[in-house]
Structures are given as C-alpha cells and as structure tokens.
C-alpha positions as a printed Julia matrix, in Angstrom:
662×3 Matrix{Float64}:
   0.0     0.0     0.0
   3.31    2.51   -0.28
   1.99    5.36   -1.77
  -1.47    5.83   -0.84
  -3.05    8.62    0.71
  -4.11    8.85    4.33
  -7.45    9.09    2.84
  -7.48    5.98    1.19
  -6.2     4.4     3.86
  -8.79    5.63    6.28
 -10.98    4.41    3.66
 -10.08    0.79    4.57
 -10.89    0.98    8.23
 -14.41    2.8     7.75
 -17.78    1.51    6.15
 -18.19    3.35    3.07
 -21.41    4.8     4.47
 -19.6     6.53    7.1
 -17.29    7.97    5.64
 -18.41   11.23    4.79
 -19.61   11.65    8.57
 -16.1    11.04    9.41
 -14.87   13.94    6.59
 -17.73   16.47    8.27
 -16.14   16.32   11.72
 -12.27   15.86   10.86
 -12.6    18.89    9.02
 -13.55   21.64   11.21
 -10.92   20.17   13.47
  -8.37   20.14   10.56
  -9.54   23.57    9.5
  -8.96   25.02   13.38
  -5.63   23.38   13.82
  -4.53   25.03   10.65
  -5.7    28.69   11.97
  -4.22   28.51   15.02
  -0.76   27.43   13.08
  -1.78   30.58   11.07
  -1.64   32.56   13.81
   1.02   31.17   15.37
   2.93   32.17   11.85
   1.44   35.84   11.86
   3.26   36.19   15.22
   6.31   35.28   14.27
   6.68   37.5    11.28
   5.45   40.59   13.56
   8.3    39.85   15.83
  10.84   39.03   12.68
   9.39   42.93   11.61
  10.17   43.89   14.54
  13.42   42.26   14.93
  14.79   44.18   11.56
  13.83   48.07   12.57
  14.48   47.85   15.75
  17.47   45.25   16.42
  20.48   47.1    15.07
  22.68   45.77   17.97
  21.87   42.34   16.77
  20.79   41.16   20.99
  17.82   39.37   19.46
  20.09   36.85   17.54
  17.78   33.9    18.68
  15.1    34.51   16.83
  15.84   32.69   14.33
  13.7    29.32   14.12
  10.97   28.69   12.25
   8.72   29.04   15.55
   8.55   31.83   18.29
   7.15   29.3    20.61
  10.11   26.67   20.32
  11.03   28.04   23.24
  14.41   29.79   22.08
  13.35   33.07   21.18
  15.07   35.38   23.78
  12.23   37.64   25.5
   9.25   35.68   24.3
   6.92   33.66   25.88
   3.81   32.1    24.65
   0.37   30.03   25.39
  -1.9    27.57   23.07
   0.96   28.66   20.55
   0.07   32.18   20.51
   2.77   34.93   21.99
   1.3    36.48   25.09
   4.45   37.77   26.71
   7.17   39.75   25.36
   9.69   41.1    27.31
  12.91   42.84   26.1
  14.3    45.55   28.5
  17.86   47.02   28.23
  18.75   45.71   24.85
  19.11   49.16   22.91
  16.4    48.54   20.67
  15.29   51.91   18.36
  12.24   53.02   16.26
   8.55   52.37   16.12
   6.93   49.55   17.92
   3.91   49.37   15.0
   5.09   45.65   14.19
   4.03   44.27   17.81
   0.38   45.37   17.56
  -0.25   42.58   15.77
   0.38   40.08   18.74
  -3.21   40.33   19.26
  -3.07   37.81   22.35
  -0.4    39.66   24.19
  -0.85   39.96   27.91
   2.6    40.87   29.34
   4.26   43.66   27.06
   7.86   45.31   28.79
  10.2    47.32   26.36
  11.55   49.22   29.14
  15.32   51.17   29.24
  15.71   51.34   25.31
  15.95   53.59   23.12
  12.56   53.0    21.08
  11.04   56.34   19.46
   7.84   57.85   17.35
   4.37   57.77   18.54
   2.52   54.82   19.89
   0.29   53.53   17.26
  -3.34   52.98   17.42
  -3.5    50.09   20.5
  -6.9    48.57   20.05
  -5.64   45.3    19.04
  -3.91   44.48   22.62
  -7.24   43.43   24.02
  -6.0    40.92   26.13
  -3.34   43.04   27.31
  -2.96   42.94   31.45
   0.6    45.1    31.33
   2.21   47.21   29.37
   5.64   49.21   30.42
   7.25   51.49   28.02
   9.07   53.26   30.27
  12.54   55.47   29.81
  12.67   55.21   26.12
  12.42   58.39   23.39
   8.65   57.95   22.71
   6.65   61.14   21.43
   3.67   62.87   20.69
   0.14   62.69   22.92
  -0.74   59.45   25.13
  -3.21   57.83   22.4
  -6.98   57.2    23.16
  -6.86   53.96   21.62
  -5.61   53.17   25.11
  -8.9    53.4    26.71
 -10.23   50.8    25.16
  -7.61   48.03   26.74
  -9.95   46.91   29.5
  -7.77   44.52   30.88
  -5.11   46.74   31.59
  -3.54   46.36   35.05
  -0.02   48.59   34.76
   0.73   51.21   32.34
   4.14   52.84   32.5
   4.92   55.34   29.73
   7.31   57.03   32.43
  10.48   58.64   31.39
   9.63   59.29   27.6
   8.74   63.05   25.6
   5.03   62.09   25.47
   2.83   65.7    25.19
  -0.6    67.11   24.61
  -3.15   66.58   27.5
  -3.71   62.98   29.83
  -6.53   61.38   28.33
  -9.84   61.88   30.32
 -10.85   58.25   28.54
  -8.23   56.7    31.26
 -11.21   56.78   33.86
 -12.74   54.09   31.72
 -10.12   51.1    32.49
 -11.46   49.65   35.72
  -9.06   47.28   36.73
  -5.63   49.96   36.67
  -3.46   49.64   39.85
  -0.26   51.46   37.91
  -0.34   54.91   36.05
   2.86   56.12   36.08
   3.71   58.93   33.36
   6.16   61.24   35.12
   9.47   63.03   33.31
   7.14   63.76   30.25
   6.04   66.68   28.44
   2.44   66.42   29.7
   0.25   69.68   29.8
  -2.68   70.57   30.7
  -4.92   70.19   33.71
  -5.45   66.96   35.74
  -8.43   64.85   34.74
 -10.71   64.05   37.17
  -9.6    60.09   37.06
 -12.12   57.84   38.62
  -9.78   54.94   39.1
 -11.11   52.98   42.55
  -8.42   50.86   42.2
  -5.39   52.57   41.62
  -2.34   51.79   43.62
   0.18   53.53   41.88
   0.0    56.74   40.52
   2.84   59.67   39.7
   2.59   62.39   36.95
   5.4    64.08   38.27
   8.23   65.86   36.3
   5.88   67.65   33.63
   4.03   70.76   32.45
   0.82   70.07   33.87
  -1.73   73.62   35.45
  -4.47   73.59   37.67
  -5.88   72.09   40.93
  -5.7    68.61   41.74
  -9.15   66.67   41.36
 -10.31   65.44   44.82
 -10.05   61.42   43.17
  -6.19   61.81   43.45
  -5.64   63.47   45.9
  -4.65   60.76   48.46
  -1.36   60.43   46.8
   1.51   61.64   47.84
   2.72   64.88   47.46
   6.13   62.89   45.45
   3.7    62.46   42.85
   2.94   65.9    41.62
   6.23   67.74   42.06
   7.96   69.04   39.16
   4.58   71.08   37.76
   5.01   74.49   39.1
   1.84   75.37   37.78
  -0.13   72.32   40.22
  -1.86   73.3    43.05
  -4.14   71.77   45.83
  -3.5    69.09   48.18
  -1.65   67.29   48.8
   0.61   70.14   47.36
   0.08   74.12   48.31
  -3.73   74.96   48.68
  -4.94   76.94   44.64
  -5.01   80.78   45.36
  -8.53   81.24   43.91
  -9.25   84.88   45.42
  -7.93   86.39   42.06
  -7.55   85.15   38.53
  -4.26   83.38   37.19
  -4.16   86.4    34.68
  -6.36   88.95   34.85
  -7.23   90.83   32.01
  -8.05   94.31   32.67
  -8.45   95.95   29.17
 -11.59   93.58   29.1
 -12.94   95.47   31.94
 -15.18   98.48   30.94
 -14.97   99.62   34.56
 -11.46   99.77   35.19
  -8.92  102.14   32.98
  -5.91  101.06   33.81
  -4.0   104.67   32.84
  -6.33  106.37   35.24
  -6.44  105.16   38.65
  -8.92  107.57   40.24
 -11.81  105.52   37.11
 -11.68  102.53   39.42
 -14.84  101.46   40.82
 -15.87  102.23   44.69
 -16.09   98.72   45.35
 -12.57   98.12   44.28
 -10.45  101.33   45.95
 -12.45  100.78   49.2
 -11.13   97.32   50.88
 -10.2    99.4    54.04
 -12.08   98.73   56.69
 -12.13  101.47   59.54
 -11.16  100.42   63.11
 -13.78   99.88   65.34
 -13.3   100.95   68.75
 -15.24   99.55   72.02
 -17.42  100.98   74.36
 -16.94  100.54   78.05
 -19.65   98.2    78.27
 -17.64   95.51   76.06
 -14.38   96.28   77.76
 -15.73   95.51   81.17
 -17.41   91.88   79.28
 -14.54   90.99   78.25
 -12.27   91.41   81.26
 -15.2    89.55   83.41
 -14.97   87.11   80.83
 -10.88   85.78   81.11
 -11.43   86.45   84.62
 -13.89   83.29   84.31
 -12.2    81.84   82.44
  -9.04   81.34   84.87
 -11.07   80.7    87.83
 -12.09   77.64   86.34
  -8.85   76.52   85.09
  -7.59   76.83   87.98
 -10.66   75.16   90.24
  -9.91   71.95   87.62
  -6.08   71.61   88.76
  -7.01   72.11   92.1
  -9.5    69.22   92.03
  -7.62   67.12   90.02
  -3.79   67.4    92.21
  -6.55   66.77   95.07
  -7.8    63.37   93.4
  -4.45   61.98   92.71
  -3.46   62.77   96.06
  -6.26   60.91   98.3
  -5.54   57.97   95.78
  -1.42   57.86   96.42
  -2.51   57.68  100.07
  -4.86   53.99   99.96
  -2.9    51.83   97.71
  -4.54   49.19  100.06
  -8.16   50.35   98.68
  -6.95   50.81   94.72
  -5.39   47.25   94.67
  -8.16   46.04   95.9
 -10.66   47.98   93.63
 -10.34   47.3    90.07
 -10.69   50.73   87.48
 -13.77   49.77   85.76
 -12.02   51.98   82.89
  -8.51   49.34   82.98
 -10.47   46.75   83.35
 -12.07   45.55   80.0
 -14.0    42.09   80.96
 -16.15   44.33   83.66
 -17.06   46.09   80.35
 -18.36   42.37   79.43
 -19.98   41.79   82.96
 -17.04   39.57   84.46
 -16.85   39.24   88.03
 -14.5    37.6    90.55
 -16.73   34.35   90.99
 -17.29   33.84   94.97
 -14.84   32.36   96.9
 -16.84   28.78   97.72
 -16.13   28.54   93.41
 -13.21   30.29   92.8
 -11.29   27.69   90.26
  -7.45   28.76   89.7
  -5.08   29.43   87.66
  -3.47   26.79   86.0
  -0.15   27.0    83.7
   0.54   24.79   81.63
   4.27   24.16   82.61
   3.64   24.32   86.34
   5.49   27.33   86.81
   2.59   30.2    88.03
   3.81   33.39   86.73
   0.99   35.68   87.88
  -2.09   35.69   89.69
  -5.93   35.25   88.12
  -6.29   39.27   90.21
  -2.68   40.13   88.02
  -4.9    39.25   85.08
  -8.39   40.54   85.34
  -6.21   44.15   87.14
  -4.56   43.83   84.16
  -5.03   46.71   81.23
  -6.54   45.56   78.56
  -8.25   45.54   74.76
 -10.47   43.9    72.96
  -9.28   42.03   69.67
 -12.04   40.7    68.37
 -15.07   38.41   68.31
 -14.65   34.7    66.91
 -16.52   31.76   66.81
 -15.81   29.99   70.28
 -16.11   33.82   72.47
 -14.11   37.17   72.75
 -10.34   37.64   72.59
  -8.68   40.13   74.69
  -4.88   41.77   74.73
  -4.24   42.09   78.18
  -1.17   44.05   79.53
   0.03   42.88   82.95
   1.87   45.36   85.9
   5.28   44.28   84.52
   4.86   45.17   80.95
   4.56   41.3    79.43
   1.4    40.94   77.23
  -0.92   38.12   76.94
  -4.08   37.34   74.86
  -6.67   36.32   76.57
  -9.79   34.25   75.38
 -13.31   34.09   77.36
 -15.4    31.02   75.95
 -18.82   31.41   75.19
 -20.96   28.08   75.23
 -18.4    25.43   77.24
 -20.25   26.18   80.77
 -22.23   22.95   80.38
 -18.81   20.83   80.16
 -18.02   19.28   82.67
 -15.21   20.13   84.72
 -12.97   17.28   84.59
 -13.6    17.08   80.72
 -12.58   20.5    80.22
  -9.69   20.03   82.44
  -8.4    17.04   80.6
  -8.84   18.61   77.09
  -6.82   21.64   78.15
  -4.12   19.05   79.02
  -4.3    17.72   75.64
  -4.03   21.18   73.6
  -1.54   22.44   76.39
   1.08   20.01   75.14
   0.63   20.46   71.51
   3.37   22.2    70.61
   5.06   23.67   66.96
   6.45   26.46   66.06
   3.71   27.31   63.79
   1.12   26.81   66.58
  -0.24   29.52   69.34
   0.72   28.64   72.65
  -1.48   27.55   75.15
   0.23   28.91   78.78
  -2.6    29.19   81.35
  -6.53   28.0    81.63
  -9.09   28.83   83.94
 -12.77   27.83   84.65
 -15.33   28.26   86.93
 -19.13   27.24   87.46
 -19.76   30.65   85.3
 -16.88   31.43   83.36
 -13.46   29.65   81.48
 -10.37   31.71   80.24
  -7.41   30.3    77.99
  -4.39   32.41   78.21
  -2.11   32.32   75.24
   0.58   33.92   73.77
   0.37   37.4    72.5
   1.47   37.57   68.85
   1.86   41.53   67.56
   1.85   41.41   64.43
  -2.06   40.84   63.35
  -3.85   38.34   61.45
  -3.82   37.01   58.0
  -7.4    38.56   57.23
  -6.56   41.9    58.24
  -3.25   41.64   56.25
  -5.16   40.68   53.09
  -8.53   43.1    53.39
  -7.71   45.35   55.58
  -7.63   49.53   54.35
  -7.53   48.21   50.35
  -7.07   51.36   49.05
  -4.36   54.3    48.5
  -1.62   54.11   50.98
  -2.12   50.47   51.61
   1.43   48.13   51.75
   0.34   45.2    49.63
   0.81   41.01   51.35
   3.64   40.44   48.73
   4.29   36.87   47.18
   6.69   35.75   49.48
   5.31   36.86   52.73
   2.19   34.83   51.17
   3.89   31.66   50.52
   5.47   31.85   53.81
   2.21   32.49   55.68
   0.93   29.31   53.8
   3.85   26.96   54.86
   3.95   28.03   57.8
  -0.19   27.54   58.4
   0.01   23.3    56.38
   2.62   22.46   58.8
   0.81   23.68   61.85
  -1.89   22.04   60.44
  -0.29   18.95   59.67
   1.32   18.51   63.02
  -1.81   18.8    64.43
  -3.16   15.71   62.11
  -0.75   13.67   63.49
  -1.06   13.88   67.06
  -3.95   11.57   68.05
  -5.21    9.91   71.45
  -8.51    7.33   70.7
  -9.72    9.54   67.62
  -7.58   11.78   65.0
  -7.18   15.14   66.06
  -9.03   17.78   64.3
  -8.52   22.22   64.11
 -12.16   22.67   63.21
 -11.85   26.35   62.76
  -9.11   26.88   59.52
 -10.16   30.92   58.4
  -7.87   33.62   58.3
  -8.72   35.57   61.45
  -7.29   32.98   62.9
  -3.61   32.87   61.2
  -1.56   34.94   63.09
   2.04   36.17   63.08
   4.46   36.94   65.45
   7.16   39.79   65.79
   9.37   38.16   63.16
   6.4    37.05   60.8
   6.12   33.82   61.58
   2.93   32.2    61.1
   0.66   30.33   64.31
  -2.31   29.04   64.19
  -4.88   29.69   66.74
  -8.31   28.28   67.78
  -6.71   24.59   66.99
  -8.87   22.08   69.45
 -11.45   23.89   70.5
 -13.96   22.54   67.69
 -14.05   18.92   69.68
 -15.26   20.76   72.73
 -18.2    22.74   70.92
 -21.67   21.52   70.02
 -20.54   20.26   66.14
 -23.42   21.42   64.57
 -22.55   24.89   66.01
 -19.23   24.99   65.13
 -20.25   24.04   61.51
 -22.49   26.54   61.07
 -20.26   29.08   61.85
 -17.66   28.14   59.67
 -19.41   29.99   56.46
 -17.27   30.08   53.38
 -14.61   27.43   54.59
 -16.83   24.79   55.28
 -16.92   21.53   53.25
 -19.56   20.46   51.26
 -20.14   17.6    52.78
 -21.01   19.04   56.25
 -23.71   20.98   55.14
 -25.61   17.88   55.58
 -23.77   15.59   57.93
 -22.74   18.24   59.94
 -18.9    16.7    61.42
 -15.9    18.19   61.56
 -12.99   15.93   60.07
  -9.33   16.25   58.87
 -10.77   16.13   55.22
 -13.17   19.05   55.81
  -9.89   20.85   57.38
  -8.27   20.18   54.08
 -10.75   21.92   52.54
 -10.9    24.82   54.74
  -6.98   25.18   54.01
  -7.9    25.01   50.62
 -10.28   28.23   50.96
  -7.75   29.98   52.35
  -4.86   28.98   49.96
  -7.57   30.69   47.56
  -8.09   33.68   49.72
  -4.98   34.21   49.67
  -4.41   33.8    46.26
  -7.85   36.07   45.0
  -7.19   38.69   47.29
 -11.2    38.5    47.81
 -13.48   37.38   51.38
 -15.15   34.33   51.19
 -18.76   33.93   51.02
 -20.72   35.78   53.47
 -17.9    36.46   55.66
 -17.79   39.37   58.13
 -20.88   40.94   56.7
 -19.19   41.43   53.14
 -21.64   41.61   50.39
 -19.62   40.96   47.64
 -17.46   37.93   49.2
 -17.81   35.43   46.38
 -18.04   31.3    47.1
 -14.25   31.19   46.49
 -13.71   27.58   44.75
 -16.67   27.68   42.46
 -15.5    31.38   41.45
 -12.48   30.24   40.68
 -13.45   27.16   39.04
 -15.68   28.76   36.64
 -12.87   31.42   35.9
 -10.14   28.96   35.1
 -12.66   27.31   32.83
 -14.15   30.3    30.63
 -11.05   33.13   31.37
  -7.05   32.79   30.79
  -6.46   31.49   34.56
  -4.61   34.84   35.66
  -8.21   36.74   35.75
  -8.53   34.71   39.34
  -4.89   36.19   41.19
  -5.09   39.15   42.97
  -4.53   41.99   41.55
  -1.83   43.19   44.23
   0.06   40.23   43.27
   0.35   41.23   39.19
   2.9    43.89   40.04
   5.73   40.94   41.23
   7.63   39.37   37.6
   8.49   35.88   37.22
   6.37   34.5    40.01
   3.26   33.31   37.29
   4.23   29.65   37.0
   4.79   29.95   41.72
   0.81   30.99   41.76
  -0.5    28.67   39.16
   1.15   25.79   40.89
  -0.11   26.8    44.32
  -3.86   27.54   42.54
  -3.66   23.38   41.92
  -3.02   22.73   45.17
  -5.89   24.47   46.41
  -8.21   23.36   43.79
  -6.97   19.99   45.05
  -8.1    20.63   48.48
 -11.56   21.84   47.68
 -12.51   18.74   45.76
 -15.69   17.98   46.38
 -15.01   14.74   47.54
 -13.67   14.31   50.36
 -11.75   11.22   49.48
  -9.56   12.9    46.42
  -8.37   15.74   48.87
  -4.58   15.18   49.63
  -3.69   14.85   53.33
  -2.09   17.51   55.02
   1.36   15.94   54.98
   1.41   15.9    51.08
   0.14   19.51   51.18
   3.06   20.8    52.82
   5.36   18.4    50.31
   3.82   20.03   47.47
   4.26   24.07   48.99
   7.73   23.1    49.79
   8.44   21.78   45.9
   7.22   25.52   45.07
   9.67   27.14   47.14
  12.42   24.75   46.96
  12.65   23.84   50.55
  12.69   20.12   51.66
  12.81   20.68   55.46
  11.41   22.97   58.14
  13.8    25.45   60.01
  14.3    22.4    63.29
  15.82   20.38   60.34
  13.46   17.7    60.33
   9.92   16.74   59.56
   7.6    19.92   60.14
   5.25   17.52   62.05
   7.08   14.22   63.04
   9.83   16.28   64.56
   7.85   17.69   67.81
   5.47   15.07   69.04
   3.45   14.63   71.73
   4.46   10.35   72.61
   3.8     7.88   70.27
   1.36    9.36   67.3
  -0.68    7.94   64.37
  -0.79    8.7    60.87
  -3.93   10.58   59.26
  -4.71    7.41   58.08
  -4.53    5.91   61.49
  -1.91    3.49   61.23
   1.55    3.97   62.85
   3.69    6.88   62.13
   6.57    6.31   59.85
C-alpha cells in the first residue's frame, strides 16, 4: 500500500457509508488546527518585523527558528501557541513599535530602558493586554486614546519618555488599573478628574501640567505631583482662587488702567475702619478671662486633690479594680465567689501571675470569633498576653474540660499559638495564650484596600501558607482514641508573630463545641459535605486550608464572611474562571505587580483546587500539602531540620490514616 493517501487508507478501516460523517467532523478540526498554526505564523513575522527596525545591535540573535514558541526566542513567551508575553528591557532597541500590535493575544508587554522612538500607534488590538511598560525610552507625541479601550489593563508605565498634549480623560474608563505612572514627560494641561477605585500607583510628576488637583487623586503623595510648578491643591500648596491666574483688565469696561482715580468704589475701598469699644464691652470681656481662669484653675485644684487621696490607699486601689482598665467588667465579668473560685493553672507548672494580676490587668479587645471574645491584656510588669473568654463550654463538665486543656496544652510547633494558662469556673473559662503583635492574615489581606495600603507580597504569602500546612499537619498527626481535628481553619485565625512567623490559633477547641454549632459558623470554609452531615474531620480541614490557599491567592473574602456583600463562594468562582477566562483573571490583583512569580501561583492555585474537591476522598492529606508548597519554594525541610510535624510530638502518634507513624 506505499503510496497511498491517508485518505485511502482511512478508507479501509471505515464503512463506506460513514465515511463522509467522518470527513464532516475531521474537518472543522483540521480547518482550526490550521488557523491557530496561522496565527502562530502571523506572530512570528510581527516579531521578525520587529526584529529588523528595531534590532540594530543584533541582541535578538535567537530569533531565528521557524517558531517563536520553540522556546528559544530570547524575550518571548507564549500560550496555546500564541505569543502572550514579550519582554525585552535594556537591549538598545530603536524606532517604532507598530510591528508588535499585531500580537493580538499579548498579555505581558515590557520594552523598558531602550531607546525606542515615534508615537505609539493605534492600541486597540492588545485586548488581552494585562501590562504594558514602556518606560525610559524616546517615545513622542500625545498618550493615544486607543488606550482606553484596553480593559484589561492592570499597569501602564509610559514614564520617562517626551510624550505631550493633555492625559486622556478616557483613562477613567479602564477599571481594573493599579499602575499609572507617566512622570518626566512633556504632559500639559490640567489633571483629569480620574475615577480609578483601584489605583495603587499613581505619579505624573516631572511635567508641564496647570491647575488644581481633582479630589479622586488626591490621596497620593505629594512625590507624585512635584515638578509642575503650575499644580496646586493638596496634597501640594492649597490653589489661590481669590484672584484670577491672569487677569485681564483691558476687558474690563470699569477699570482704565492709565487712570487710577476711574476705578470702581467697590474696588479702591477694601479698608475697613477700626472699630473701637465701648466701656460696656471692655468691662465683658475682662469679666470674661477672669472666668475663664477661675475655672482653670478650680480643675487643677480638684484634680492634684484626686491623685493625692488615691497615692494615700494603695490598700483600697489594689483592691478595687478601674472599671475603665479593666475591660472584661465592660463584658460583665466578676471575681466568681470564693466557695467557686477555680485557679489558675499553667501549663508548665510554673505560676507566673495571679488570676487578680490578670483581670487588674489593662486591657483591649481584639475581636469576636466563633468559640467567644479575645482580649490583649497588659500585665503590671509590661509582658502581654491574649486572653480568650469562651462562650458556650459552661455545660462541660469540669474534669472534661480540664483534661482537654491538658491535651491542647502540650501540643506544641512552632507554627502553633501557645497555650500557657486556663481557667474555669461554674460561670466562666479563660485560655491564656501567647500574644502575637503582628495581626492576622485577614486583616493583612482586606484590611484599608485602598491608596496608601502596603500590599501582602508573594513571598510573605507563601510563607504564611507553609507556615499555616505544617501547623496544620502537626496537628493531624497527634492523636489519642480519635484523630485530632482544628475545626476552625479561616484567616482571622492565622496569626504572626514579631518576626512574621505564622501560628495558628483556635486549633482544638472545635471537639469541645456543640458540632453542629461549630459548623455553622464556619461559612465560606466549610466543606460540602457538612452541610448535611454536619462533622468536623481532617478532610473538611483540608478543605478549609484550601479556601484559604484561595483567599490568599484572589485577594477576595469568602462567602458571606464578616458581613461582606460581595465575598464570592471562592472555589466555584475560581473554578468557573479557570474554565471560561485565561487562569490569571482569578490572582489578585496586588500580586500582578511581582515578575516571574506566574508559573509559583499557578502551581499553588492546583493545590488548592486539590483541596476543595468535592469529595472528600480525592483531597490530599495535610502531609502531602506541605510536600507540594515546599516543591514551590524549593525547601525540603522545616527550620528544626526535620519533619515539620514528626519532629515535635506529643508520645507515640498515628498517621492521618490511622496506622503507625513512619
């Protein structure tokens, strides 16, 4: 059969009467193979255009195969054989860019510190386009309006070019910018009033621009209007609008200007006589400061007199707590009688202070969670605690509550909260932990999103995330009769300490609680499946990490949290995005500004689509999470040098599985 067609020898395999059902759907497959290679082809030549006006230094010698996707084209990266990033800074490249616009799938576009020139050509094409940095180069002429229309744009940097004419109003109408930065231009012209809700980054310093500041910009910096004399109004000097810029007089029938004595009344009398006072007023007024200092001095009288009766009964003010210091009176606490008084007790024996030392301490609320009310307490010696009152744990019973301290008391991890004092009465039970400083992961993420904010970066992120699977994972493998659970996995309750190391809190309290009350509370992290059997598990904890791998990934709340409106249900969001959109529509948008960290948040979006499966059973455990985090990063071992879990253990533990640990 040498020399036959593929056709014919189809032909052999299919009935004759099916063969022209075969032709109608090979086809349209044959046909869009054969436009995308099309395409594919069409890019390269744009590039190869590109390559012979601008590439007189010959840097772009690697462009040379047949293919800009083979993967050896310096600068150029690409997707479904398409070029969607080009990047080719320093490289001395001159003349027009016109050749690039047709890379009509280009997302990522940086021809920064060269020497490019002309005008920027009509944009429109770029559709896709999320960034686009042109900066110090010899571009020229006005910012084209063609720009507007790019509706994906996060970053534009034309900084550090000879760009003139006005700013485009039309800029207002890109709703996702973070980055405008045109300063050391030729700008001029007044401000427009930008309605960008979303911008981050803004500077239009360095040009010729006149007029007052519009209200929407001015909570930048002052750094980023300097260098336009003619700009006024905060956050620079306040606009002198009492006169005109340039008045002209000769347009004024009423004034002559070669005859003073024509001017108007109105004008030569801004005088005003002095008035003087009568007697009557004179004598007010001195009756008046004489008031005045009376009382002034009646209030430091009193108050010297206060301070004094107190320095003489420290007896009675030790023994009488300030309502005012003392922030769990605010809450209705009370010393419980002395026939129920409970005590103190620390978890390493050692008593450091008394339960008085505590409730005399000063103190603040932190915040309201889902097992009661946390509270930074500051004790007579300076040290700092956290304190947390439990709401709904009165009905335990005491020796169950005692022994289940015991158990969480002795967990412990570096990337765990420490547990250093309990206390409980017939009306009341306190845990004592650690005080960490430095906030929680929530409040790092949504907290003041605006101008002025300091974005989470990428690697705190990452960090905060290994740091939260081990903690997690160490606490899957400590295990009495049953597997140990956290129960509660949401961001308000990641922490960090003074050196930004991540501990989780809340871990073992869920086992206490009524379940079904501790599932209902956990809205937007809980697992599917506990909507209807309503138990905690180390699966459903998997999938809480998961949520907050894509919290922190998303930048947005999940659903219904905190009273947000717009929180979305995070994994079917995101699972609908990464199906319809190119998969970077789902990162936050802080987190577009850091290069070369793409393929770091697409690997750590698997793993957290992996831990939201729906079923339970194709979740990873907790032990392979961390694994996989650490293959991001490149680290095999936690900062003790062995296993982030194995390593501190409470006696002899089980596996998640429940067999022996390895």
């Amino acid at each position: 059969m040498q020399g036959t067609s593929l056709l014919e020898r189809v032909s052999f395999l299919i009935p004759h009467g099916m063969l022209h059902i075969v032709l109608v759907l090979l086809i349209p497959l044959l046909s869009v193979g054969a436009r995308d290679t099309a395409n594919g082809t069409t890019d390269g030549l744009a590039l190869l255009r590109f390559k012979a006006s601008a590439d007189s230094s010959k840097k772009l010698s690697s462009w040379a195969s047949s293919s800009p996707c083979s993967g050896r084209w310096y600068g150029v990266e690409c997707e479904g054989g398409r070029v969607v990033r080009l990047v080719l800074e320093n490289l001395n490249l001159t003349g027009p860019v016109d050749a690039i616009t047709e890379l009509d799938e280009l997302r990522v576009l940086s021809l920064d510190h060269n020497s490019l020139d002309g005008s920027l050509p009509n944009l429109t094409s770029w559709r896709y386009l999320r960034s686009l940095y042109l900066s110090h180069n010899r571009f020229t002429g006005p910012i084209p309006d063609s720009i507007s229309l790019l509706s994906r744009l996060w970053r534009l940097d034309l900084s550090d070019n000879a760009f003139n004419g006005s700013i485009p109003s039309s800029l207002s109408a890109l709703p996702k910018l973070l980055t405008l930065k045109l300063q050391e231009n030729r700008l001029s012209g007044p401000l427009p009033n930008l309605n960008l809700t979303n911008l981050q980054e803004f500077n239009v310093s360095s040009n010729q621009l006149t007029g007052p500041i519009p209200k929407t910009l001015s909570n930048f910096s002052a750094a980023s209007f300097q260098g336009n004399a003619d700009l006024c109004g905060a956050p620079l000097l306040t606009c002198d609008t009492s006169q005109p810029s340039n008045p002209d007089l000769s347009k004024n029938p009423m004034v002559v200007a070669s005859s003073p004595s024509s001017k108007p009344s109105a004008l030569v009398t801004n005088k005003k006589a002095p008035v003087k006072l009568g007697t009557g007023a004179l004598i007010a007024i001195v009756v008046g400061d004489v008031a005045v200092v009376v009382l002034i001095t009646c209030f430091f009288i009193f108050y010297y007199w206060k301070k004094h009766n107190q320095s003489e009964s420290p007896s009675k003010k030790k023994s009488n707590v300030s309502s005012e210091k003392l922030v769990f009176n605010a809450v209705n606490y009370h010393l419980p009688a002395d026939t129920d008084k409970g005590r103190l007790v620390f978890m390493d024996g050692r008593k450091q202070f008394e339960l008085e030392d505590l409730l005399r301490a000063s103190a603040e609320m932190l915040g309201k969670g889902t097992f009661g009310t946390a509270y930074k307490a500051v004790l007579e010696d300076g040290s700092m605690v956290a304190v947390k009152r439990l709401r709904d744990f009165n009905a335990m019973a005491h020796k169950d509550f005692e022994q289940h301290m015991e158990l969480i008391g002795r967990l412990r991890h570096p990337n765990l909260v420490g547990l250093r004092a309990y206390y409980q009465s017939r009306e009341e039970k306190l845990l004592v932990y650690d005080y960490l400083p430095s906030g929680n992961l929530y409040t790092l993420l949504h907290g003041n999103r605006g101008p002025g904010r300091t974005p989470l970066d990428w690697t705190t992120r990452v960090k905060i995330a290994i740091g939260t699977a081990r903690g997690l994972a160490f606490i899957h493998h400590q295990c009495k009769p049953q597997k140990l659970i956290h129960g509660n996995i949401k961001s308000s309750n990641v922490l960090l300490d003074k050196n930004g190391n991540t501990c989780i809190s809340d871990f073992g309290l869920a086992l206490m609680a009524n379940t079904s009350v501790v599932v209902s509370r956990l809205v937007g992290y809980r697992a599917p499946e506990q909507s209807e059997l309503k138990k905690i598990s180390q699966k459903a904890d998997v999938y809480s990490f998961g949520v907050l791998l894509l919290e922190m990934l998303t930048g947005k709340v999940p659903a219904h949290m905190y009273g947000y409106n717009d929180s979305a249900d995070l994994p079917k969001w995101v699972q609908s995005v990464v199906q319809e959109e190119w998969t970077s529509e789902v990162f936050d948008l802080e987190l577009l500004r850091y290069k070369d960290v793409e393929e770091e948040m697409v690997t750590m979006l698997q793993i957290a689509m992996a831990c939201v499966s729906r079923a339970p059973e194709q979740r990873p455990r907790m032990s392979q999470v961390v694994k996989m985090i650490e293959d991001i990063i490149g680290e095999q071992q936690s900062p003790q040098g062995g296993d982030s879990f194995d390593s501190i253990s409470l006696s002899t533990s089980v596996s998640e599985e429940g067999g022996t640990a390895r």
